[in-house]
N, C-alpha and C positions, 0 to 999 in steps of 0.2 A: 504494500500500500504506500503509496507515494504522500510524503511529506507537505506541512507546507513550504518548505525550501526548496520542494525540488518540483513547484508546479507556478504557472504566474504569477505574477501579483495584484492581476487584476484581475482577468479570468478566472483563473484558478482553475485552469480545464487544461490546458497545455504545458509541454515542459519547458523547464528555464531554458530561455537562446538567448539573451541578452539583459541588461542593466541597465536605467536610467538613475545618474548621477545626481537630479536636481530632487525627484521622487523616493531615490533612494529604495527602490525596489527592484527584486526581478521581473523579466517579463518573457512571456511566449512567444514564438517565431510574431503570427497575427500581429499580437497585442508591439511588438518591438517594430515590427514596419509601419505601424500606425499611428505610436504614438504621438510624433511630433506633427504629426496631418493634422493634430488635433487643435484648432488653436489655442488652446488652454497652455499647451503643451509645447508651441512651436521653437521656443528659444531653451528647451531641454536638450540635453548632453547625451545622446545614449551612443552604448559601443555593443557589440558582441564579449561575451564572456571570453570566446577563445581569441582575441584582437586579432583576427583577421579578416579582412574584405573579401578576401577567397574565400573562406571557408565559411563566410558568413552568405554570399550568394549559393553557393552548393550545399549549404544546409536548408538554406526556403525552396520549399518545394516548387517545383518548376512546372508554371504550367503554361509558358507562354516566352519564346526566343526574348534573349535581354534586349532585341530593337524595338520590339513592341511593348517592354515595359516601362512604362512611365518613371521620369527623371525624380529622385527623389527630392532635388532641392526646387524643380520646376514642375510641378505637380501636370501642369496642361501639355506639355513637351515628351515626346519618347525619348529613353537613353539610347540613341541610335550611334554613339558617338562612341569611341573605343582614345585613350589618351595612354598610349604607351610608356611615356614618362613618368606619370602619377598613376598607372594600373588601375585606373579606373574608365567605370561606361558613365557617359555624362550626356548631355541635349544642347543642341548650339545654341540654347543661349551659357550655358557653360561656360562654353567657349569664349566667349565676349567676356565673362565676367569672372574666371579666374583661368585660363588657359591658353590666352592671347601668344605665350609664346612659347607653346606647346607642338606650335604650325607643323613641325618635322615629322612628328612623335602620334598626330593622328590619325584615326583611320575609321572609314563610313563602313559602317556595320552594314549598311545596306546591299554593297556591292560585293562582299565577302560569302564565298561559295563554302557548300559542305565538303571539306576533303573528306573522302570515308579512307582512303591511303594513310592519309595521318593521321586519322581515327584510330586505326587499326594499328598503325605504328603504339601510337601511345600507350592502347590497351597493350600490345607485347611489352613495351620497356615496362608498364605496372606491374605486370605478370613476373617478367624479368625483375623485379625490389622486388615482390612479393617473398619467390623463390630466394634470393640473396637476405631478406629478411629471417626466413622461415630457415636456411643455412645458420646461419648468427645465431640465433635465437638455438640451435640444437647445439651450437659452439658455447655458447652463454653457458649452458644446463651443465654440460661434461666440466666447462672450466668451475664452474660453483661445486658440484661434486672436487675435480681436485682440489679446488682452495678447501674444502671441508679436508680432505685427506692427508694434504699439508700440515693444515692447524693439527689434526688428530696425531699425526707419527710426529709431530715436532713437540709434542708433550707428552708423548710416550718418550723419546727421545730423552726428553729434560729429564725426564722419572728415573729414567733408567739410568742416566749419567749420575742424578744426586745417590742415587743406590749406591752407586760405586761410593761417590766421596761417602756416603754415611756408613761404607763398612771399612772406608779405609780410617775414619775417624773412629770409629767403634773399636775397632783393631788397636789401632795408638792408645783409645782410653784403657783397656784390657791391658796392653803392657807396662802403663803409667801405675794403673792399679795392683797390677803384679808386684812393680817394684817397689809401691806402698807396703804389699803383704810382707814383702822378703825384710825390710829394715824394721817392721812392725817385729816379727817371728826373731829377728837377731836382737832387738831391744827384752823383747820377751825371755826367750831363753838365757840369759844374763839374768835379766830379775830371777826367774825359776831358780836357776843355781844358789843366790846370793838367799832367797829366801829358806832352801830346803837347807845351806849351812848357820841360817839362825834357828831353825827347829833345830839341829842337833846338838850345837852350842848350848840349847835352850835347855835340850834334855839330859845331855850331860851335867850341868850345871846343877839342875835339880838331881839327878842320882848322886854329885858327890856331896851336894846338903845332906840329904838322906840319912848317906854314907856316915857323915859327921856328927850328926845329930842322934842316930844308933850310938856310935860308940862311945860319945859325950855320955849318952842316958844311962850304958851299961858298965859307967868309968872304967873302962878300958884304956888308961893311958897309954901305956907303952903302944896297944895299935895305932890308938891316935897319932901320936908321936911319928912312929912310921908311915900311916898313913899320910898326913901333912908333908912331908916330904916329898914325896912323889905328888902332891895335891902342887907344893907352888911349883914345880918343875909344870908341871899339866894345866897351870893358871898363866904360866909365859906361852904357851905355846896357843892356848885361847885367846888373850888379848893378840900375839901377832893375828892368828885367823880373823880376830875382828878388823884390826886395823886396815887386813888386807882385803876384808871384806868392803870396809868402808870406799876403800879406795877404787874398788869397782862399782860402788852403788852407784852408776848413769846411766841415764841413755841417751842416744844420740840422737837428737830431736829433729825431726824433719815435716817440710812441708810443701806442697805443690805450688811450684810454680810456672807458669802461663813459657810456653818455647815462645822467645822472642821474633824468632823467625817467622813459625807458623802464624801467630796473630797479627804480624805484619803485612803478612801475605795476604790473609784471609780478610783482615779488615781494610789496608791498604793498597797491596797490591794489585791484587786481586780482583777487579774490579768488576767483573761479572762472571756470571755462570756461562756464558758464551755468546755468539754470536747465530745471526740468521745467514745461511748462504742461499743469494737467488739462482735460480737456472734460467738464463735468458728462454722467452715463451719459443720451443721449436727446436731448442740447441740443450745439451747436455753441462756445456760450460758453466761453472760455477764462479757466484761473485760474492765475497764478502759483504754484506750490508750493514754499514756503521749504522744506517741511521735505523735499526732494526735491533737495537743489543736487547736484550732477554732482562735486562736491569738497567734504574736510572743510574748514569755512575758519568764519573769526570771524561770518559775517554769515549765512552759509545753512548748513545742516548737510545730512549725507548719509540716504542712503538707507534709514535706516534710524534713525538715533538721533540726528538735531540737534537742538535746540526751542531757538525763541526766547522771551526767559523777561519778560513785563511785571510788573514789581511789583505787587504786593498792597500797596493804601493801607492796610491795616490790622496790616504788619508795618513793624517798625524798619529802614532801610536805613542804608547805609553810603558813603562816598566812596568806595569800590572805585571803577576807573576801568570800559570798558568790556571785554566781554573773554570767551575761550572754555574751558570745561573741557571736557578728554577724557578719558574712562577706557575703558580695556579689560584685558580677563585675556589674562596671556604668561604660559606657563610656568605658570600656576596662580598667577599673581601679581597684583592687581589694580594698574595701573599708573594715574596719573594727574599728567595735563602740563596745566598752564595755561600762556596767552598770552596778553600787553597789548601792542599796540604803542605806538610814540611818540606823545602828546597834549597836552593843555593842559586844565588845570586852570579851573575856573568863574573864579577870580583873575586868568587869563591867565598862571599862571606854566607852564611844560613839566614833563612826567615823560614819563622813559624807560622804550622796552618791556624785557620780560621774558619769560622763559619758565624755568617752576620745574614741576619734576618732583618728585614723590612716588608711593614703591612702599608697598600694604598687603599684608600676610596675606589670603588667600582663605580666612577664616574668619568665622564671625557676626560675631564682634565688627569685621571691617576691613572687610566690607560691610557693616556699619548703618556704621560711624564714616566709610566713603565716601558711603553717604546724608546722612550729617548734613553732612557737609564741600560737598554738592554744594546742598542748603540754603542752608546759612554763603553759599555763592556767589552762589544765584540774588539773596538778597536784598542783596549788596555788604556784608559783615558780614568778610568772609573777609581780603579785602586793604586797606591802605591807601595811601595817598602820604606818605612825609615828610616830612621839611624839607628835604633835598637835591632833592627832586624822584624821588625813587627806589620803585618800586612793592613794597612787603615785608611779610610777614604783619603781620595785626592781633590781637595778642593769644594767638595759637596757635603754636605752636612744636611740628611735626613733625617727626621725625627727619630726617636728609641725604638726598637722593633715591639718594646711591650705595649705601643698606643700604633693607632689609625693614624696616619696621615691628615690633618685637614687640609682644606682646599687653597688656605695662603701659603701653606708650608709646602703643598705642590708647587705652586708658583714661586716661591722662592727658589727649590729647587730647578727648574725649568730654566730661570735665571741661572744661576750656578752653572748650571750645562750648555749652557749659550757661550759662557766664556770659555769653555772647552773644546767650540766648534761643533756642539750639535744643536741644533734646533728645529723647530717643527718643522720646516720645508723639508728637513734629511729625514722625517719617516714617511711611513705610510700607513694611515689612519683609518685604514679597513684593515691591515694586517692584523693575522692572531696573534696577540701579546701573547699566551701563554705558552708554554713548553721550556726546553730544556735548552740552553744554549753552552757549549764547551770550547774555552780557546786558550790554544797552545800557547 
């Protein structure tokens, strides 16, 4: 059942062919040839929905050759008049009144025969796109199945690759933790030892009280006597056992720490899980695709919005180090984080990485002044190095990343980057602000 949107708007019996601008309604084939006949109506604006003039006479039904239909702006006149210039059927007074120097370009529909030869010609080349359409269109399907097939093994791919790394990390944690058990089990069996010679010290100790305490009660001197004797020979040779005891009582304390190298690599160096290779469409050859890395990261950019950025010799660059801008909208907020990690200076001296955030307004002014800033960027304009070795803006002073932007503090900046030689005429103010930008 058809809508009210999708039948006139006067009528209400025909389907939408066209729009009048001043009424602000749709209207039906009828009700859109007629309405500015009306005079109510005469100085309305209408068009065809699909804005074309072709397609707007081979959608009205045709029930009378275009010489014999009446001129739409000269209601008493046939459009017998063909104006090759302006693609339109007009009526001579047309001609007088906007087509005066058209003279080359017209042609009397009157004297114009029926080719059925070019009839026919035409019906073959239609036939002819159809065929070449209905090709395409079976080319489309098979390429949409392989783009599906693609994405599916290039994530099986990924799966099976992190498999590897998480058994070759699994593997390392097993031998980290092995070597935890083995200095555990050698701290251990030292204590063991030192405790089982304080139980026997312990027990001895109490047997020769015992021992003492017997022979005290049944005053038996003379054993006593003898006994004590071989008692402090047997009391030197307990305190050395302690002492010697003592002097083993440690253990060697240990504790895990991070392979320098590995967490370098893995958090620094390392900077993606891999790359996409394209195969040119027809050809087997394979091509690296930077702008395709499998991770957002300083050296390949993602899916969607990385580029690697080569200087233009004929712009001013700057000692910025190398390094990645991001931006994207949160919240309606344009966010943008740059990254330098640790390097060295052409001098050989070091500067330390960085990572500095700035939030703009999601307004003209804080998407061009994010254009211009990502400019400032690509040409190293934006940051410098100090005398500490420290990576900190050059000349521009953005507000803190923990606050918005407002709109005088864009324009401040904007300034700031005028004197650096960018300014709004060097962007383009349709381009997508957002994505990833990395330069060497």
């Amino acid at each position: 059942m058809a809508t009210a949107s999708d039948v006139c708007g006067f009528c209400f019996k025909e389907p939408v062919f066209g729009f009048c601008e001043n009424c602000n309604i749709s209207l039906g084939v009828s009700c859109f040839s007629n309405h500015t006949k009306i005079h109510l109506f005469t100085s309305h604006i209408v068009f065809p929905l699909d804005n074309s003039d072709n397609e707007t006479c081979l959608s009205v039904p045709i029930e009378k050759d275009i010489h014999e239909q009446k001129c739409q702006k000269h209601e008493t006149d046939p459009q017998s008049i063909y104006c090759g210039r302006h693609d339109a059927t007009i009526c001579g007074r047309c001609i007088l009144a906007d087509h005066m120097t058209c003279k080359d370009e017209i042609v009397d529909l009157h004297i114009t025969k029926f080719d059925e030869q070019k009839a026919n010609s035409l019906l073959v080349s239609l036939n002819e796109i159809k065929g070449e359409i209905k090709d395409l269109q079976v080319h489309v399907d098979r390429n949409v199945k392989l783009n599906d097939e693609c994405r599916a093994s290039s994530i099986d791919a990924i799966k099976d690759f992190r498999k590897k790394i998480d058994l070759r990390l699994n593997q390392l944690q097993f031998e980290a933790e092995q070597s935890t058990e083995r200095k555990h089990k050698e701290n251990m069996n030292s204590l063991v030892e030192l405790a089982k010679i304080c139980k026997d010290v312990s027990l001895r100790i109490q047997m020769r009280g015992e021992k003492i305490e017997e022979l005290s009660k049944k005053k038996q001197e003379r054993h006593l006597f003898v006994y004590s004797k071989k008692l402090a020979i047997e009391i030197d040779e307990i305190r050395t056992a302690i002492k010697q005891s003592n002097n083993k009582n440690h253990v060697t304390k240990f504790t895990f720490k991070e392979h320098p190298t590995l967490e370098n690599i893995l958090q620094k160096t390392i900077i993606e899980i891999g790359t996409l290779q394209e195969a040119c469409d027809g050809s087997e050859e394979l091509v690296d695709d930077t702008h395709a890395s499998l991770t957002r990261t300083p050296e390949h950019a993602d899916e969607s919005c990385a580029r690697k950025i080569t200087q233009p010799k004929n712009f001013a660059s700057g000692n910025q180090p190398p390094g990645k801008m991001t931006v994207e909208l949160y919240f309606g907020i344009v966010r943008i984080e740059y990254e330098f990690l640790n390097g060295q200076q052409s001098d050989g001296k070091m500067y330390k990485a960085l990572t500095q955030k700035l939030r703009l307004p999601n307004s003209v002014n804080g998407r061009n002044v994010c254009r211009m800033l990502k400019l400032a960027f690509q040409r190293k304009l934006l940051f410098t190095i100090n005398s500490d070795g420290a990576i900190v803006y050059n000349g521009i002073k953005p507000r803190s990343s923990d606050y918005v932007m407002k709109e005088f503090e864009c324009t401040r900046v904007t300034t700031q980057l005028k004197d650096k030689g960018i300014t709004m005429a060097d962007i383009d103010t349709n381009d997508d602000f957002m994505g990833t930008v990395i330069v060497d």
